[in-house]
Kinemage of the C-alpha trace (Angstrom):
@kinemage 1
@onewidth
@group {chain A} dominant
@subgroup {mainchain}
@vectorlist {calphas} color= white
{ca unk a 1} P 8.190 12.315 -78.958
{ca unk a 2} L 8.686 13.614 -75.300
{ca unk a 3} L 12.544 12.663 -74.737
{ca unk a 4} L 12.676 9.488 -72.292
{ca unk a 5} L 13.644 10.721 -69.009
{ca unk a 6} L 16.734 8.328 -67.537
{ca unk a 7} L 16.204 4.597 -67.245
{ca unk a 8} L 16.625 4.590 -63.580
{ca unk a 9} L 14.139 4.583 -61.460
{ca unk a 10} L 15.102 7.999 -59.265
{ca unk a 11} L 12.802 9.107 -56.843
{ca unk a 12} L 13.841 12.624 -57.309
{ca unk a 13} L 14.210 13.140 -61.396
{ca unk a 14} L 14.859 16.601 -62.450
{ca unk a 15} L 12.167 18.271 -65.003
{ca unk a 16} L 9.277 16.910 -63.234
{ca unk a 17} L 6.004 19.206 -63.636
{ca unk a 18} L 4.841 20.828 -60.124
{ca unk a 19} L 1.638 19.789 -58.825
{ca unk a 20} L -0.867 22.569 -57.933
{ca unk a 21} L -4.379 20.894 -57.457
{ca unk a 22} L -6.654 17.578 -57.777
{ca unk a 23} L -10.385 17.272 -58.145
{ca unk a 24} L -11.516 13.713 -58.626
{ca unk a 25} L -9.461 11.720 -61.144
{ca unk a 26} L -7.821 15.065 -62.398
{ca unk a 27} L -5.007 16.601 -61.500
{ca unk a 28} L -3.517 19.845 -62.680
{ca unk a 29} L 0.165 21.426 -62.462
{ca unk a 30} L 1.431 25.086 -62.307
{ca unk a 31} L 0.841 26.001 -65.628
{ca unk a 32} L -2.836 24.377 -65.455
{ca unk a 33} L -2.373 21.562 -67.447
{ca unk a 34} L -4.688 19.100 -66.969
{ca unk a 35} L -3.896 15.133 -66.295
{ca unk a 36} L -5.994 12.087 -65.805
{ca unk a 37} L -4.525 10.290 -63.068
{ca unk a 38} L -4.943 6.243 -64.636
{ca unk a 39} L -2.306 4.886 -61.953
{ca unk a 40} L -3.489 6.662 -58.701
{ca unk a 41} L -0.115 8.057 -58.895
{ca unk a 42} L 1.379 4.356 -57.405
{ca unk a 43} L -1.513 2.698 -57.002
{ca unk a 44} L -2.349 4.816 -53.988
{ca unk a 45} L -5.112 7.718 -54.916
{ca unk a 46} L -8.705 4.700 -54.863
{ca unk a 47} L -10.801 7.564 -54.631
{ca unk a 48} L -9.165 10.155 -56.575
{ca unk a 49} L -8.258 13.831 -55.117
{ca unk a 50} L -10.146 16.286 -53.316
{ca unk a 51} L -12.667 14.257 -52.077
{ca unk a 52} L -15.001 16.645 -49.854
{ca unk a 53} L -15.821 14.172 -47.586
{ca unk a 54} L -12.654 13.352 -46.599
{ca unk a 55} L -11.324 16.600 -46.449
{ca unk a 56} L -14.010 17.273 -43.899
{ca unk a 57} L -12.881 14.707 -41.584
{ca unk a 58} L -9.258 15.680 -41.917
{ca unk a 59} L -10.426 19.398 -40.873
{ca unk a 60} L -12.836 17.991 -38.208
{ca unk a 61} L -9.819 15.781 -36.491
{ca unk a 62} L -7.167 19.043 -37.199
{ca unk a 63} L -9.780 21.148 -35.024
{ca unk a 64} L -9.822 18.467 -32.011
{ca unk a 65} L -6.414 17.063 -31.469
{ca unk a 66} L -3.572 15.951 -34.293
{ca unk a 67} L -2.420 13.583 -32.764
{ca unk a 68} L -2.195 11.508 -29.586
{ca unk a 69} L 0.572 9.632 -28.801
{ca unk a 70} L -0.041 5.926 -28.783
{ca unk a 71} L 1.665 4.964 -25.978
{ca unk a 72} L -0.114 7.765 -24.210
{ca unk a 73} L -3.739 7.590 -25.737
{ca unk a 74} L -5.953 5.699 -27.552
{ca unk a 75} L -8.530 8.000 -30.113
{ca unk a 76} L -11.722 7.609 -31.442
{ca unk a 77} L -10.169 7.021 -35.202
{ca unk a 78} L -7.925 4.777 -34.251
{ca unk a 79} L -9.956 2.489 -32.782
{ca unk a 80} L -12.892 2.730 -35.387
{ca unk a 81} L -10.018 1.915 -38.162
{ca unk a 82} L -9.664 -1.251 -35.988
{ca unk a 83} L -12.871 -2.195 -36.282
{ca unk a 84} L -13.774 -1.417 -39.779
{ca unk a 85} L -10.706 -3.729 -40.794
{ca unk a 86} L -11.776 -6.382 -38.322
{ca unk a 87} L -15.029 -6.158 -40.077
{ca unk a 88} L -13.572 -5.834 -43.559
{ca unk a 89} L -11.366 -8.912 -43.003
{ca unk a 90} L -14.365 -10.772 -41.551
{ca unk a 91} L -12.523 -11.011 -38.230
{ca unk a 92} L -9.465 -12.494 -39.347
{ca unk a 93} L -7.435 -9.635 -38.582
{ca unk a 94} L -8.715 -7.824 -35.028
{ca unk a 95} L -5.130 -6.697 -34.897
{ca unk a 96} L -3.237 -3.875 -36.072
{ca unk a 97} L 0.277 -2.014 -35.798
{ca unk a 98} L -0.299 1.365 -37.636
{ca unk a 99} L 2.297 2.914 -39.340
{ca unk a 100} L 2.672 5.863 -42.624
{ca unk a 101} L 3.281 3.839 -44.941
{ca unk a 102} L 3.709 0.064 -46.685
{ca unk a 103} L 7.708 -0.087 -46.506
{ca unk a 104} L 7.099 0.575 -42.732
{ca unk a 105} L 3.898 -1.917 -42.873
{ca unk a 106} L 6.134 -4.158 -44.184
{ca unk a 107} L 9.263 -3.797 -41.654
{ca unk a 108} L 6.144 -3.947 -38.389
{ca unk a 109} L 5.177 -7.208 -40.559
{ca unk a 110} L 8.377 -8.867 -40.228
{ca unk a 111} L 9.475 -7.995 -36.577
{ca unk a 112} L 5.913 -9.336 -35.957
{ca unk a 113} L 7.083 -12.692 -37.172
{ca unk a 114} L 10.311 -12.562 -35.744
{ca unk a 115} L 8.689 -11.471 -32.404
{ca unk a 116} L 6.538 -14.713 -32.499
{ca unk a 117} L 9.071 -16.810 -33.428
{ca unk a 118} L 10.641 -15.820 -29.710
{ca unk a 119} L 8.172 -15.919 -27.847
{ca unk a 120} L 7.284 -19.376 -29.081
{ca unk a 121} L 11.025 -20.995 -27.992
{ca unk a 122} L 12.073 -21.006 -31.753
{ca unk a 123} L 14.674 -17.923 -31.671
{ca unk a 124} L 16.570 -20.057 -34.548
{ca unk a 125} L 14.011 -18.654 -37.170
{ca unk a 126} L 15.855 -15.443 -38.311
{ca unk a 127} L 15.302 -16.326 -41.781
{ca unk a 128} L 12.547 -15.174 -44.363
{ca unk a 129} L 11.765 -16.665 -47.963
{ca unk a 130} L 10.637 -14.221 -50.658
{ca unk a 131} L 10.352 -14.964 -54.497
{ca unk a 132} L 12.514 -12.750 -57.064
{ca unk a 133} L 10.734 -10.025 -59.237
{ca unk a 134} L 9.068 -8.710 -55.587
{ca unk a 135} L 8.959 -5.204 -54.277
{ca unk a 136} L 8.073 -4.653 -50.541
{ca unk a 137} L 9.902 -1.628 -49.440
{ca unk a 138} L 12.857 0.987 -48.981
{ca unk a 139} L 13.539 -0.082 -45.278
{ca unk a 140} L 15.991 -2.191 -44.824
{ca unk a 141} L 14.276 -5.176 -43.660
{ca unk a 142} L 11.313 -4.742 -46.453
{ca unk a 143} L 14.568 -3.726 -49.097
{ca unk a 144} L 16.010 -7.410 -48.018
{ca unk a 145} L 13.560 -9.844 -48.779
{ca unk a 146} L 12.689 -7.425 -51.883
{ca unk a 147} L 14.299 -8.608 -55.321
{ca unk a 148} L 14.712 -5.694 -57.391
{ca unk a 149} L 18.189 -4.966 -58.009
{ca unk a 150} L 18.621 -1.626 -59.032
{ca unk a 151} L 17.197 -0.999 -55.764
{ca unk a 152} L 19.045 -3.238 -53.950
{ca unk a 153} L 22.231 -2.788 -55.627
{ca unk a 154} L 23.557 0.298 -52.831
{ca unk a 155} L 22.907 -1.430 -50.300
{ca unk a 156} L 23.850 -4.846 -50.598
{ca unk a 157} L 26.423 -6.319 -47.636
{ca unk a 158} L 23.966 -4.387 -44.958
{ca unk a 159} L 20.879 -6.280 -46.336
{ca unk a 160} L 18.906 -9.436 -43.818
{ca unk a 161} L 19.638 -13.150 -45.349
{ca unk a 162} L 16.847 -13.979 -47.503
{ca unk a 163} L 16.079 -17.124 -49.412
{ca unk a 164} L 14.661 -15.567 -52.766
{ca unk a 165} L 12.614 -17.691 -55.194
{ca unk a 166} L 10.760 -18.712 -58.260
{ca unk a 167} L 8.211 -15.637 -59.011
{ca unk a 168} L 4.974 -17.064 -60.100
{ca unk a 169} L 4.384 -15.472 -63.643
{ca unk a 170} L 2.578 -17.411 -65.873
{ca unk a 171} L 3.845 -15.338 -68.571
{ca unk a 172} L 7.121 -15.945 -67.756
{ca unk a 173} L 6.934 -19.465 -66.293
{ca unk a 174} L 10.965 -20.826 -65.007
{ca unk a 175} L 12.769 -21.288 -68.470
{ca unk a 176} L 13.823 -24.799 -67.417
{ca unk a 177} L 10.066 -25.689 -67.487
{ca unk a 178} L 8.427 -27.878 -70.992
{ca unk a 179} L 4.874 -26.725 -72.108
{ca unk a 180} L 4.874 -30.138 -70.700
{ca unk a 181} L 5.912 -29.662 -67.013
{ca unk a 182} L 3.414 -26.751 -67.221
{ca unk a 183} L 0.168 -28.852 -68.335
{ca unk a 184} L -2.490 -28.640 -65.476
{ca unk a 185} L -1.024 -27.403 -62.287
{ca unk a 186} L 2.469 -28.197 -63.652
{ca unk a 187} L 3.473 -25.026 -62.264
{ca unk a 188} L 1.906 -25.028 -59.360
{ca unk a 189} L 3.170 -28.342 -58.304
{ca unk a 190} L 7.119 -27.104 -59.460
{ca unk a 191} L 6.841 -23.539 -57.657
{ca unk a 192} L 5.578 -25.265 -54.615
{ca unk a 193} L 8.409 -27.835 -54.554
{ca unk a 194} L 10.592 -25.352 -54.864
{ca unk a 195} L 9.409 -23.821 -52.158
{ca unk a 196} L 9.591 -27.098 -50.107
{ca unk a 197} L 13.582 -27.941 -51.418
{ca unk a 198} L 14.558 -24.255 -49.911
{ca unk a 199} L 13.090 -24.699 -46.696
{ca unk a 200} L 14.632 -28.676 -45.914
{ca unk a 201} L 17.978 -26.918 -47.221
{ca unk a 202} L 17.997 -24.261 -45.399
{ca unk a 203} L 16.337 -26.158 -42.586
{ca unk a 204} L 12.590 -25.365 -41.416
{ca unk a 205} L 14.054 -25.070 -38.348
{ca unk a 206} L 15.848 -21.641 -39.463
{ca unk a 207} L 13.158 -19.745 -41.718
{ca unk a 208} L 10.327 -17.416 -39.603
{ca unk a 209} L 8.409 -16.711 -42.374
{ca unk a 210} L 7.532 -16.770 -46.157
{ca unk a 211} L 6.164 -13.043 -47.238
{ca unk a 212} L 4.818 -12.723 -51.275
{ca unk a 213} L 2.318 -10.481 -52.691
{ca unk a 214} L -0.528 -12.000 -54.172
{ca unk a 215} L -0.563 -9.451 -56.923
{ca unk a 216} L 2.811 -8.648 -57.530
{ca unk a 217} L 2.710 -5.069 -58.501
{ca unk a 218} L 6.164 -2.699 -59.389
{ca unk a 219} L 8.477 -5.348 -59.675
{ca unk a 220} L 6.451 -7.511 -61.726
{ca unk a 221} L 4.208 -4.998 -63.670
{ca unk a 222} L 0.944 -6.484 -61.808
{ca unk a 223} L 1.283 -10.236 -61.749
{ca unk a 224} L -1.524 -12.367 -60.623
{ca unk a 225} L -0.062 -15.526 -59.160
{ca unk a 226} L -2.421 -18.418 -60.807
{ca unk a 227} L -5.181 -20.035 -58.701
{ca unk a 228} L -3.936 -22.305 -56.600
{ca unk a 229} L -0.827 -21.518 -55.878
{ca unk a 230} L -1.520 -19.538 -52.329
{ca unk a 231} L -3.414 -22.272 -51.062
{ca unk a 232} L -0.179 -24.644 -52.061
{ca unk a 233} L 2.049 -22.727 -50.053
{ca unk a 234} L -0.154 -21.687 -47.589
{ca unk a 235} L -0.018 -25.433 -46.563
{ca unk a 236} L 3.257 -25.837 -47.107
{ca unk a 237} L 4.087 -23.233 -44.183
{ca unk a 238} L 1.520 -25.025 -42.202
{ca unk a 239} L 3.249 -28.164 -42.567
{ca unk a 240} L 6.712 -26.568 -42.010
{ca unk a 241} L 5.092 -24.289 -39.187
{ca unk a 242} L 6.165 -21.166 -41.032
{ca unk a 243} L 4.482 -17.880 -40.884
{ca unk a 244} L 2.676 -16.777 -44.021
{ca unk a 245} L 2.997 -12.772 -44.363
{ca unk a 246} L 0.555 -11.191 -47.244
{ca unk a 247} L 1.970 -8.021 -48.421
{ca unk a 248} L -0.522 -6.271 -49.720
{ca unk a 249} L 0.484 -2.437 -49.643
{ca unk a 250} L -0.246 -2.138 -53.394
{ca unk a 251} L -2.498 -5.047 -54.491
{ca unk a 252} L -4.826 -4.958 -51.061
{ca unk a 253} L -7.732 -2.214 -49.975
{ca unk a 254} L -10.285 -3.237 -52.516
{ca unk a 255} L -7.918 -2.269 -55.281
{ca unk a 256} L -8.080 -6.038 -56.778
{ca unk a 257} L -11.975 -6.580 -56.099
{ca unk a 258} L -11.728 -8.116 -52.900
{ca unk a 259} L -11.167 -6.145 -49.791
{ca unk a 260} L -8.200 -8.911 -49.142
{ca unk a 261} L -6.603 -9.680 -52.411
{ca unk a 262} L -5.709 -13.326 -51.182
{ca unk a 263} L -9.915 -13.494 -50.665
{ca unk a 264} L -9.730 -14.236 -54.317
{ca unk a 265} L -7.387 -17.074 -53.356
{ca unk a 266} L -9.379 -18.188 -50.397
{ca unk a 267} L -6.555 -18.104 -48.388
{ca unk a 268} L -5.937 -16.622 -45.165
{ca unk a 269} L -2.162 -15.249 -44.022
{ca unk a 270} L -1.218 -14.991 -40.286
{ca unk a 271} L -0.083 -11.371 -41.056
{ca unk a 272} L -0.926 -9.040 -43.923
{ca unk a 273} L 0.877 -5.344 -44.516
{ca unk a 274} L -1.722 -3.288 -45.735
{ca unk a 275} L -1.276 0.674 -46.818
{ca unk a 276} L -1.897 3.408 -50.133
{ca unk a 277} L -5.575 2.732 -50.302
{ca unk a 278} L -6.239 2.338 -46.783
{ca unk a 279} L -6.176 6.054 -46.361
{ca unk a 280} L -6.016 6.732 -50.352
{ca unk a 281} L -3.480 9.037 -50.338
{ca unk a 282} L -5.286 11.492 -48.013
{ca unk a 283} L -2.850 10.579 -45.398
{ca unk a 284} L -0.031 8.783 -44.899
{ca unk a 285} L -1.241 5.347 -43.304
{ca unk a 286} L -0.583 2.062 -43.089
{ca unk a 287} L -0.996 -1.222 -41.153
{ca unk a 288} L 0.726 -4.301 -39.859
{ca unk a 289} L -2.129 -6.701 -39.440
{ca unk a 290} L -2.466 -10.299 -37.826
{ca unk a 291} L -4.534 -12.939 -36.355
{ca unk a 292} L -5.779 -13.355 -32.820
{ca unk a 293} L -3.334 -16.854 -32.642
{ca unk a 294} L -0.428 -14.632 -33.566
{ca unk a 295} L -1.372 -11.999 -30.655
{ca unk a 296} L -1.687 -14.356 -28.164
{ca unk a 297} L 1.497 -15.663 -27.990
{ca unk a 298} L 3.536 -12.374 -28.156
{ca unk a 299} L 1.077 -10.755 -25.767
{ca unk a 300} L 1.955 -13.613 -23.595
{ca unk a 301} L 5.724 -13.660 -23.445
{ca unk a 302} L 5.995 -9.818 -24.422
{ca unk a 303} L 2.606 -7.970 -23.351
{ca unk a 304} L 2.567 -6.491 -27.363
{ca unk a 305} L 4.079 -6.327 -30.216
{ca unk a 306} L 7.618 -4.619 -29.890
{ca unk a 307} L 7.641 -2.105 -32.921
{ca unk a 308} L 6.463 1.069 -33.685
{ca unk a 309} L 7.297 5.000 -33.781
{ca unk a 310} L 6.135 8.216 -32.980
{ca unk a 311} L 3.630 8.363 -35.120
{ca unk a 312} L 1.936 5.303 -34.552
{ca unk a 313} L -1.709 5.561 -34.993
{ca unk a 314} L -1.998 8.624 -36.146
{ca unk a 315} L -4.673 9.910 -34.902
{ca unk a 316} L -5.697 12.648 -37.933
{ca unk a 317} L -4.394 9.449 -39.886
{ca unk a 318} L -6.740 7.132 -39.175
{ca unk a 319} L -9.660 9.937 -39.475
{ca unk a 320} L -8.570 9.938 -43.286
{ca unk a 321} L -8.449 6.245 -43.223
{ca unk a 322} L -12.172 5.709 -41.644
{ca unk a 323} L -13.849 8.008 -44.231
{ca unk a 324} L -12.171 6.859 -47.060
{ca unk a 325} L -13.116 2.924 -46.114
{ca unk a 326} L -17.079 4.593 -45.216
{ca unk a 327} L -17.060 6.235 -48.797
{ca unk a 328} L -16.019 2.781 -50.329
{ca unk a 329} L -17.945 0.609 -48.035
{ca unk a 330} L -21.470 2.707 -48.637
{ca unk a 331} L -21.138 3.501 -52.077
{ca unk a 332} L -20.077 -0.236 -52.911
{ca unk a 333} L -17.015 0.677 -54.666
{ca unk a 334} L -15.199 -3.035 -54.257
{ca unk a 335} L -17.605 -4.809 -55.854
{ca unk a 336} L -17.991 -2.445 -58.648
{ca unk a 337} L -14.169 -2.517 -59.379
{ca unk a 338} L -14.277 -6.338 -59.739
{ca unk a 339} L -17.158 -6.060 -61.648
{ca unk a 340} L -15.650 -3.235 -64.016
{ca unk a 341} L -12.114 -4.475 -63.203
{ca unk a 342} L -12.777 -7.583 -65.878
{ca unk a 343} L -14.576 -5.728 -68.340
{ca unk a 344} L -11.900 -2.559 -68.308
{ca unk a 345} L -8.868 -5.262 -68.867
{ca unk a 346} L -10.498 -6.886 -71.697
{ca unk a 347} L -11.033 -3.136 -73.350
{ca unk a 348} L -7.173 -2.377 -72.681
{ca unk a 349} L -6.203 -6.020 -74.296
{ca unk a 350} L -8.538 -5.354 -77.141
{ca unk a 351} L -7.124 -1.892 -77.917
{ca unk a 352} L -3.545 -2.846 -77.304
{ca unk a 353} L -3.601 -5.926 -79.522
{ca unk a 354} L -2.415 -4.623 -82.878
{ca unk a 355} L 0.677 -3.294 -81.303
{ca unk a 356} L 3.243 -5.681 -81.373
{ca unk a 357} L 5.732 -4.440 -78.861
{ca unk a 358} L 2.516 -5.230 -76.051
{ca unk a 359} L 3.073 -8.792 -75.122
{ca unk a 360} L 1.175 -9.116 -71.795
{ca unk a 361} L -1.993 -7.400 -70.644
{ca unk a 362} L -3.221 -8.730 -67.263
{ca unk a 363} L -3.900 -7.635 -63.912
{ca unk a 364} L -7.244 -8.321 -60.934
{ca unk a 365} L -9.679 -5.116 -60.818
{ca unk a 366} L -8.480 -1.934 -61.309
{ca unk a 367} L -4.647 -3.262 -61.025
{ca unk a 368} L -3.719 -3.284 -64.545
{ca unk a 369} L -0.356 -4.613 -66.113
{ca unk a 370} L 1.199 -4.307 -69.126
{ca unk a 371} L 4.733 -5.529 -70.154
{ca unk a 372} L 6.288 -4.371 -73.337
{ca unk a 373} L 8.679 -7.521 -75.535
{ca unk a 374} L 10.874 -6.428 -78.161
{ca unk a 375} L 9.631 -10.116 -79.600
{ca unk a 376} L 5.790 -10.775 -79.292
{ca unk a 377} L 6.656 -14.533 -80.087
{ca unk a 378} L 9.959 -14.621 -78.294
{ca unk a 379} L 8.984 -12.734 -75.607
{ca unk a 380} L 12.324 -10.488 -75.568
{ca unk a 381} L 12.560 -8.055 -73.669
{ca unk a 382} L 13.577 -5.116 -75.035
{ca unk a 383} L 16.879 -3.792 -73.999
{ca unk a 384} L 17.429 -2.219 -70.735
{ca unk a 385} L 19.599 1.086 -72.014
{ca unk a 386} L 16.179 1.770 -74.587
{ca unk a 387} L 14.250 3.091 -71.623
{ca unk a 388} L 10.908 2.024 -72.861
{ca unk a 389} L 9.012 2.235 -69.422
{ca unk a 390} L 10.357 6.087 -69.095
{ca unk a 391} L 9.557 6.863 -72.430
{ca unk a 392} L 6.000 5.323 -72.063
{ca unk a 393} L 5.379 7.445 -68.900
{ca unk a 394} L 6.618 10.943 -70.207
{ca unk a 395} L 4.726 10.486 -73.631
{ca unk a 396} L 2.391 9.710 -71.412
{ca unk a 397} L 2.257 12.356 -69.053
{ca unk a 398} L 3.090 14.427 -72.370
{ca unk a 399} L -0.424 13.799 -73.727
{ca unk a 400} L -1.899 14.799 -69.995
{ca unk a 401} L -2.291 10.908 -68.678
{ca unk a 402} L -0.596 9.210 -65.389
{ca unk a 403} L 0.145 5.947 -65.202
{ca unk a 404} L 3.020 3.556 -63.744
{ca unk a 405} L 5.976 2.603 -65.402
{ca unk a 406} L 7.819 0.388 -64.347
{ca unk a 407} L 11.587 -1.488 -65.293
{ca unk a 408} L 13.439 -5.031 -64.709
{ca unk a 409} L 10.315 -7.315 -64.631
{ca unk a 410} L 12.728 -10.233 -66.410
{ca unk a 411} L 15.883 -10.056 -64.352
{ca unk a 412} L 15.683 -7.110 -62.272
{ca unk a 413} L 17.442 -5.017 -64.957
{ca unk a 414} L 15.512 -5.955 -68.250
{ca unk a 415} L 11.804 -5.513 -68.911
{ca unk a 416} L 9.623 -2.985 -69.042
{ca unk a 417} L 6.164 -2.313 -68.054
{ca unk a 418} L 3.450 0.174 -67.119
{ca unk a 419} L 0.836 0.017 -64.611
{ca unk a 420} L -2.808 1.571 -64.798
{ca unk a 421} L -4.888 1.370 -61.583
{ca unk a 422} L -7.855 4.060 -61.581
{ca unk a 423} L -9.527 5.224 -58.600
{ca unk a 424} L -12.492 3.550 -57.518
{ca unk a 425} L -15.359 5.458 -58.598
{ca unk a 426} L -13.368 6.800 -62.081
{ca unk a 427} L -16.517 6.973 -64.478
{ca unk a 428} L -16.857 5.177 -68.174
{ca unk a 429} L -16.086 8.053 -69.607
{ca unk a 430} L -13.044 8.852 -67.526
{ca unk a 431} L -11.840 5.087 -68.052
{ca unk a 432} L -12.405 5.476 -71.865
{ca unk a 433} L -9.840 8.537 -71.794
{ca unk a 434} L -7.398 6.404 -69.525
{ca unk a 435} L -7.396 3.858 -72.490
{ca unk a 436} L -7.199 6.697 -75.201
{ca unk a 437} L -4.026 7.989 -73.795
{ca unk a 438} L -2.387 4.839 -72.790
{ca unk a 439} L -2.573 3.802 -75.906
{ca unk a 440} L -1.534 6.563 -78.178
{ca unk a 441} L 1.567 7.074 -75.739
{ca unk a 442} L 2.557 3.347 -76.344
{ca unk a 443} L 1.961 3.605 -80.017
{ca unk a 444} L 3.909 6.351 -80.154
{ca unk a 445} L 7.309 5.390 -78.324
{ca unk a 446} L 7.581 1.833 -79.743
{ca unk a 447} L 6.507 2.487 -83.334
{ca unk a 448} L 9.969 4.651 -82.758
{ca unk a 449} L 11.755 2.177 -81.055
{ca unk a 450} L 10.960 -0.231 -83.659
């Protein structure tokens, strides 16, 4: 068995393979070893690599101009990206701060609300509500309302105030909860009163926003929240007149089905972070989006939104980002994810089953989960020093497969779990050897761990 690299999660581990080339789902390293990429490295690569087409328009845009300053220029990309999302979003979001990357789309997302909140009178609401076992960035505004706390654990003292609650895991419902309390929308109705009881304690008065992911992806190991649930708080905030910011970096771009993954929900935020497979890895891009209500009252008071950086719009960017979105768009690439999505999940659960150290299987699309118990009845995790997730990825990568793994889905240190996200247009075949892999490399590390 490939020795499990360190349980941490470091950005920078030593030993790692060096990446040479990509051709569609494939990537190879120095040596020439082949891997299937079944994660898009983090949920990032929709189309796979080396995609001629996109290539091109990279090279086309590098041949014009890089870049043109935003504050200077608008360009051509920029301003098609605009109106492919406006049209993607079915006008819901004409608006768009872009930026390289989610933890950025994230930190544009919450000035955004914070912005509003001044401009409307109400400069008391400095606070944000998040739930626990939620990822939404390395800044240090995304790191705050993020619960992870490995991650967190460096920097606490210098982090923003945030009210964290419940997640909403259906898997891993609130312990204090009876199979009783969780009959019909038992859960629903608790995780929404929670929600409530935070905000009259802390005082509506005080909080700016409430910012979740639909899908909650690293933290959680891809967790659906259950139907119903956004439209519960989404009139809650209404009610409480509190911003509702959709992050959607990982879980958004067609990656769950739906161009919007809160379109599955029915449910419409008043500002959405979107990023990875805007520009699917091509380029580093992402967005701060939000509705025309939002705009008005900051353009009002402040002429614009008051945050972004050099690179702002991108120009070369947003070329990526426009043909990726045409390649997706004209080949009809969303639709055949949620169609495939289903079917792909129920293949994963049916080939997982017999191994009893695979508790969950879930996930929307082609944003797979998987979360590894110690105790299939129990649902123990196992132990955090065992470094299952690690082990999973390097037998993994081992046997010439990517995927996701991820740790401390229980508590923030405990649990472990792997995601698989494909790109888009991965064929049967190449989905079939996803499965193959993934499933040999988990036999193989937890029959040993057993």
């Amino acid at each position: 068995m490939a020795k499990a690299a360190s349980a941490s999660s470091n950005f920078a581990a030593s030993g790692l393979p060096k990446i040479a080339w990509g051709r569609g789902a494939y990537v190879y390293d120095a040596t020439g070893k082949q891997y299937i990429d079944g994660s898009g490295g983090p949920a990032a690569f929709c189309l796979g690599h080396g995609n001629e087409e996109v290539n091109a328009a990279i090279t086309a845009q590098l041949d014009r101009i890089a870049h043109g300053y935003r504050y200077l220029f608008t360009s051509d990309p920029l301003e098609e990206m605009t109106a492919r999302i406006t049209k993607l979003t079915d006008e819901h979001f004409p608006n768009a701060v872009y930026v390289t990357g989610g933890s950025e789309a994230v930190e544009s997302c919450l000035k955004i609300a914070l912005q509003y909140c001044t401009a409307t009178g109400a400069k008391s609401k400095r606070r944000f509500i998040a739930r626990r076992r939620s990822w939404h960035g390395n800044t240090l505004g995304a790191l705050s309302v993020s619960e992870f706390t490995e991650r967190r654990a460096p920097f606490e003292g210098a982090l923003l105030d945030t009210i964290h609650i419940s997640p909403a895991n259906t898997y891993r419902p609130p312990e204090n909860l009876t199979q009783e309390d969780l009959a019909g929308e038992g859960l629903i109705r608790f995780l929404g009163d929670e929600f409530e009881s935070a905000i009259d304690e802390a005082g509506a008065e005080t909080i700016a926003a409430f910012i979740f992911e639909p899908v909650v992806g690293a933290a959680g190991g891809v967790v659906p929240a259950p139907d119903g649930y956004a439209k519960r708080m989404r009139e809650i905030c209404d009610r409480h007149g509190i911003l509702m910011i959709s992050d959607e970096v990982m879980c958004g771009s067609g990656r769950c089905g739906t161009w919007r993954a809160l379109e599955h929900d029915g449910v419409v935020p008043d500002i959405m972070a979107v990023a990875k497979g805007l520009a699917g890895g091509y380029q580093p891009l992402g967005a701060a989006l939000y509705t025309d209500a939002v705009k008005q009252v900051i353009d009002d008071v402040h002429g614009g939104p008051l945050t972004g950086h050099t690179f702002t719009g991108h120009t070369t960017a947003c070329a990526a980002g426009v043909a990726v979105q045409e390649i997706i768009y004209r080949d009809g690439l969303v639709a055949r994810v949620k169609a495939r999505g289903a079917e792909f999940i129920e293949h994963l659960r049916d080939r997982l089953s017999a191994i009893e150290a695979v508790g969950d299987v879930r996930g929307r699309g082609y944003f797979i989960g998987v979360e590894f118990v110690a105790d299939r009845a129990t649902k123990a995790p196992f132990p955090q020093e065992r470094g299952i997730h690690t082990a999973i990825g390097s037998q993994a990568l081992e046997r010439g497969l990517i995927c996701y793994p991820c740790s401390g889905n229980v508590d923030g240190i405990a649990g472990d779990t792997a995601i698989l996200a494909p790109p888009y247009n991965a064929s049967n075949g190449e989905l079939e050897e996803i499965a193959d892999k993934f499933t040999a490399a988990v036999r193989s590390v937890v029959e040993t761990a057993s």
